[in-house]
N, C-alpha and C positions, 0 to 999 in steps of 0.2 A: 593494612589488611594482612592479619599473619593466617589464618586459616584460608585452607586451599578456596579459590573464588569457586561458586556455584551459582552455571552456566544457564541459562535460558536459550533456548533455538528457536526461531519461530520460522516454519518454513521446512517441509521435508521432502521438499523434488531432488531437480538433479545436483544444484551446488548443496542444496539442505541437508541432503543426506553425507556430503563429504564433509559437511563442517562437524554433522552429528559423531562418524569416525574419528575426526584429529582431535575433537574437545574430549572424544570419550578413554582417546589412548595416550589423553596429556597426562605427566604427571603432575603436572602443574596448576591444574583445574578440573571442576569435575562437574560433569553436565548431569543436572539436576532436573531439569523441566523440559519438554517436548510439547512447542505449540501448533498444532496443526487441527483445523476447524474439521477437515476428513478426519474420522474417529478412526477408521480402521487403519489408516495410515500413518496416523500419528503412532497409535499404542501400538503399534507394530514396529516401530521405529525405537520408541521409549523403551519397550521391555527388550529390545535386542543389546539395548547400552546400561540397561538397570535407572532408567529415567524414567519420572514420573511425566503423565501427558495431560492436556489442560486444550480445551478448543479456543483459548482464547487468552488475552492479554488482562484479563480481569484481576489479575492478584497475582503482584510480582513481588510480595514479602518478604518467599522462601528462597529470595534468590537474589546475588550481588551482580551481574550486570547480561545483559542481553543482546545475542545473536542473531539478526534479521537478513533469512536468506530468502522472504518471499519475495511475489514477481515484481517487477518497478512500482507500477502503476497503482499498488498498495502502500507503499513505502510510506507517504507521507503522513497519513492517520495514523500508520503502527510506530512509527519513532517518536512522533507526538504523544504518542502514551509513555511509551518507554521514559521519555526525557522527564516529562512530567512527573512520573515518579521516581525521579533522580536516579535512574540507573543506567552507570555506562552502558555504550553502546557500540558493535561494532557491528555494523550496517554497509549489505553487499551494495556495489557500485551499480549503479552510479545513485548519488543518496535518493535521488528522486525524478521522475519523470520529466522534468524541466528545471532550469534554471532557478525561476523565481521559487517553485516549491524545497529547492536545496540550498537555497539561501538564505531561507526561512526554516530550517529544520539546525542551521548551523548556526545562526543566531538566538534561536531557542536555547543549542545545548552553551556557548559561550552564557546567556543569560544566568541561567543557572547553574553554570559553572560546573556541567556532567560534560566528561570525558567522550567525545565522539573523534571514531576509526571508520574510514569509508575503504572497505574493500579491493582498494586498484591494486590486485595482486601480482600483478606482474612486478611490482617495486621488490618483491621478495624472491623473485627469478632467481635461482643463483649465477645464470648467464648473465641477466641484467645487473645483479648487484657489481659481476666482474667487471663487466664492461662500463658503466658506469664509474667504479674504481677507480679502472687505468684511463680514465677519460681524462684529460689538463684542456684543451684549448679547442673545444669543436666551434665549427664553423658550415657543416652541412649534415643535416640529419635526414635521413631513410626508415622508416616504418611500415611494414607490411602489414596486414592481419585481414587475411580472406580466407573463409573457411566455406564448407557447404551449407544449403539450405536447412534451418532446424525451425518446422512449424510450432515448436512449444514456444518459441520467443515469439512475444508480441510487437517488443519495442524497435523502434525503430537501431539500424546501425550504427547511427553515431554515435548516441547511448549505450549501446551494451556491447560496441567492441571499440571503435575509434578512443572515447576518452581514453581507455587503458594506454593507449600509445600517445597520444597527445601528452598526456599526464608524463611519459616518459622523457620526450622532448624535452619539456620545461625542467625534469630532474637533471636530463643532461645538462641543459644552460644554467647550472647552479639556480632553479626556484626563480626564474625570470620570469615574465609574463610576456607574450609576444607583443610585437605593437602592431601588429594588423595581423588578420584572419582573412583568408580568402578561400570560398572552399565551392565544390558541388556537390549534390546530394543527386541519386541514380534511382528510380522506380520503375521496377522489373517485374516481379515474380507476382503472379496473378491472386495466387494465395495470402503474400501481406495486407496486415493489417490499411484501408485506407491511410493514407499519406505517412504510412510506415517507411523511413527509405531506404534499402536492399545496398545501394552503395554510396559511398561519402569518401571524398577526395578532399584533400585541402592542403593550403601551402601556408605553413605559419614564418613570419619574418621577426626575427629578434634580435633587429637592430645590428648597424656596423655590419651590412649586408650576410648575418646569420643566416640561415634558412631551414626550413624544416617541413619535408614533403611527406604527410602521413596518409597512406590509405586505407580502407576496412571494405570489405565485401562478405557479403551471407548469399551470394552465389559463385561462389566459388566451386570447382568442382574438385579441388582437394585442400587439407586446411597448410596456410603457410603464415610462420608466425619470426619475421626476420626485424633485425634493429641493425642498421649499417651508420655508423660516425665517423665522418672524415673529419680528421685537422689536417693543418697543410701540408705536413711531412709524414701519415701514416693516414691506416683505417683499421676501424674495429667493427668488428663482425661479429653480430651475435645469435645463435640460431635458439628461438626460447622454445621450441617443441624438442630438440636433441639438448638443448643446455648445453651446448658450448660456445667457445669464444675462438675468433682469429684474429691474431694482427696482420698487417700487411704494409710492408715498405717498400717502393718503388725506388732501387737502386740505380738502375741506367738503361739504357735502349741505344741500342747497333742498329745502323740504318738497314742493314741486311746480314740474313746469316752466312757463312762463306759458304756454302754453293749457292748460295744469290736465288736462293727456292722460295723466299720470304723474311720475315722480320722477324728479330729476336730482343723481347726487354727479360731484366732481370728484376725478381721479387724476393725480399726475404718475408718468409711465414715463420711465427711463432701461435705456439697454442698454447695461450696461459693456463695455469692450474685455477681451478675455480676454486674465490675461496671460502664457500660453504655446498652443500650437499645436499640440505635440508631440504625437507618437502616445502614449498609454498606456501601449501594453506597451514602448515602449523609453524612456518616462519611468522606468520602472520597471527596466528593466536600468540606464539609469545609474545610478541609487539603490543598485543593491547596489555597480556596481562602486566609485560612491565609496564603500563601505562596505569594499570589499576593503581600496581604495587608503589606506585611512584618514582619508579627508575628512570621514565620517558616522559618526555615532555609533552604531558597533554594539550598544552594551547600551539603550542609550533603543530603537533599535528593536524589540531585544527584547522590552522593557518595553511596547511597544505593540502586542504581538501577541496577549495573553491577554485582555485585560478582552472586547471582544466574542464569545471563543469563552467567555467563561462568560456571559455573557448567554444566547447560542443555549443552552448546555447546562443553566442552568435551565428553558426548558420545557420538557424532559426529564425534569428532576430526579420521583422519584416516582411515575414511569407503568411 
């Protein structure tokens, strides 16, 4: 593909309208079509970026591959078209309301052999990419992600914030799959959707007594978005709403300090430089497009799309 890709959006809420900004200010791609079934919200969207707007996935001729940031619970009918007419896809997380519908949208695009990117943006954190980085030998992993109530989400939390951090985990255990899942699911808030659930705990174990304690809350009353990785001689700390990193090394402990007032250990802190900058979401657009262009390996990233959505869909499994 030597001429710039031209973009498809479908979807202009709150992620839809940020992917419509980075596709519109890439130089590397150029968003061409605006799908949104609201008229007025579409063409309002489209002529703010010089895109044309369309209510529907009806004809995707004038366009080499397509952006799906509507809400989950759609997902599965609109990448089915998308696929169907051979046009990559980079499709927000999680691909689908369940399990078996995202295991069937992943094997469609392997079938046909179109390029699918599922959305787990946190993988393009520049905090996460660092830490991730200087990562060699973990052995206990930490993930936070509790934010406040937001009535426009339907789905439940283990779908639309836990995968991002579970997904993280297994990036740290170099692409492992855990070998047991243990988790609970928390229903609180009056206002969710029936058996939507509000919080989701769970302890992944990856073998050679790994572990991995990830938690997600949509009641939270302020948003906190932490990844802590201990190996045995250090820890890495990463904050993804400030984007930094720390190390931390425990050098020694004095049983007491000398006026005998209390205990004193010592730590060395280091604050690595992070080593990208870039914004996220168009970390993430270039990723597919060198996936178009064929710099990146479309099947590996395929390959990296399911192991976390079967994670999330065992604490499902049986209820």
């Amino acid at each position: 593909m030597t001429a710039k890709p031209r973009l498809a959006l479908v979807g202009t809420g709150s992620m839809g309208s940020l992917h419509a900004r980075v596709i519109a200010g890439s130089e590397r791609a150029e968003l061409a079509k605006v799908i949104e079934p609201r008229r007025a919200v579409g063409q309002q969207v489209a002529e703010r970026y010089g895109a044309a707007w369309a209510p529907d996935l009806a004809d995707l001729s004038d366009v080499d591959a397509v952006v799906i940031a509507a809400p989950t619970e759609i997902h599965h009918g609109l990448a089915g078209q998308v696929l169907d007419a051979d046009k990559p896809l980079l499709i927000e997380k999680p691909v689908c309301g369940s399990l078996a519908e995202s295991e069937e949208i992943v094997a469609l695009s392997e079938k046909r052999g179109v390029p699918l990117l599922c959305g787990l943006l946190e993988r393009f954190n520049p905090a996460v990419r660092t830490a991730l980085a200087l990562t060699h030998q973990p052995v206990h992993l930490t993930a936070t992600r509790h934010s406040p109530y937001a009535p426009r989400i339907r789905t439940g939390v283990a779908w639309d914030l836990l995968i991002h951090d579970v997904d993280l985990a297994i990036q740290a255990f170099r692409g492992a799959e855990p070998t047991s899942v243990q988790g609970t699911l928390g229903y609180f808030h009056p206002d969710s959707v029936t058996g939507a659930e509000d919080v989701a705990e769970t302890v992944l174990n990856f073998g050679d007594g790994a572990l991995a304690n990830v938690s997600a809350s949509r009641i939270g009353q302020r948003k906190v978005r932490t990844l802590v990785i201990n190996e045995v001689d250090r820890l890495i700390e990463a904050d993804l709403i400030r984007k930094d990193v720390t190390i931390y090394r425990h050098v020694s402990s004095d049983a007491a300090t000398p006026d005998g007032r209390g205990y004193r250990q010592q730590s060395i802190i280091e604050v690595p430089e992070l080593i990208t900058n870039q914004e996220p979401l168009a970390a993430q657009l270039d990723h597919f497009l060198d996936i178009l262009a064929g710099t990146a390996d479309a099947d590996e990233e395929r390959r990296r799309i399911l192991p976390a959505h079967r994670v999330v869909g065992a604490l499902f499994a049986g209820r």
